[in-house]
C-alpha positions in Angstrom: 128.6 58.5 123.5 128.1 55.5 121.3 125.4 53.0 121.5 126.2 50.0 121.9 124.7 46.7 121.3 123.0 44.5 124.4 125.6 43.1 126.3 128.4 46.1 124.7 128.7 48.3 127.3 130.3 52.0 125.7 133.7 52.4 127.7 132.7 56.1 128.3 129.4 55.0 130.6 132.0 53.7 132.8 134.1 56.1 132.8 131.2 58.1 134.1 130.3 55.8 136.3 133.1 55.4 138.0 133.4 59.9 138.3 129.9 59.7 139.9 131.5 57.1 142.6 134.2 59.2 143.1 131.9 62.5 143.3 129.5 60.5 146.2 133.1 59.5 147.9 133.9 63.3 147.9 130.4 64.5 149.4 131.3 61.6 152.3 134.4 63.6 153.1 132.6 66.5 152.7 130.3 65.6 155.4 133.2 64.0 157.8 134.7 67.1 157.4 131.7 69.2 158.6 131.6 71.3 155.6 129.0 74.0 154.4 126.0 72.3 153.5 125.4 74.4 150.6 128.5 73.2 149.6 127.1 69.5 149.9 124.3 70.8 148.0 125.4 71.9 145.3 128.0 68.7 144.9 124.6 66.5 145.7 122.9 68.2 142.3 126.2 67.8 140.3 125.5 64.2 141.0 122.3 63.5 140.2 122.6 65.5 136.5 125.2 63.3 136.0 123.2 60.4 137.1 120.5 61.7 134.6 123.2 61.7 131.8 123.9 58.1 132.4 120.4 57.1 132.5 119.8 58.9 129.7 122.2 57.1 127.3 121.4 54.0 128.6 117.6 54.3 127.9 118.8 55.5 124.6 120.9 52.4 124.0 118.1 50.0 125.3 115.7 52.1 123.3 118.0 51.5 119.8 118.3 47.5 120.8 116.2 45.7 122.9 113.3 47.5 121.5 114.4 48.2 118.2 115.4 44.1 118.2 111.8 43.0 119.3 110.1 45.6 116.8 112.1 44.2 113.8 111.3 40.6 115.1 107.5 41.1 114.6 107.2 39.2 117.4 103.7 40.9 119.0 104.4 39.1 122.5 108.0 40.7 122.9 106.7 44.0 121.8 104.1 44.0 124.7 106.8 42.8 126.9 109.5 45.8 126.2 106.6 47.8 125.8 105.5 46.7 129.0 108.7 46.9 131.0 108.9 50.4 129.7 105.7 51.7 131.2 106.5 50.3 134.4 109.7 52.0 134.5 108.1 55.2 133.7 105.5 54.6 136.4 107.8 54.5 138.8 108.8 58.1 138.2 105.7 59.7 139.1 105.6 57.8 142.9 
């Protein structure tokens, strides 16, 4: 997968995006249909890898852009500021 510059999104993000939906649509007919949860499961962990993948190349792309873009600027204040919105992010993870 690409990256692609801020406001660009790569094509192929989508077209995982739109898989994932289609994955979580299956699991809700998995679950009208009553089926085994390990089944569910193991549908529910293919999901969230994929969501990983996807949140993976988009750090990567905001990573080779926004901060890349505020470190070439020498601009001290934006650098604290995508510095800044990074750590929160992070944070969050460990809650």
């Amino acid at each position: 997968m690409g990256i692609q510059k801020p406001g660009k999104h790569d094509p192929k993000l989508l077209i995982r995006l739109n898989r994932i939906e289609g994955q979580v649509r299956g699991i809700a007919r998995m679950v009208e249909e009553d089926r085994y949860c390990i089944d569910i499961l193991t549908q529910i962990q293919a999901i969230k890898a994929a969501l990983k993948r996807v949140e993976e190349e988009v750090l990567k792309g905001h990573a080779a852009h926004c901060v890349a873009d505020a470190i070439r600027s020498g601009n001290a204040r934006d650098q604290m500021q995508k510095f800044a919105e990074l750590v929160e992010l992070f944070s969050r993870y460990g809650k």
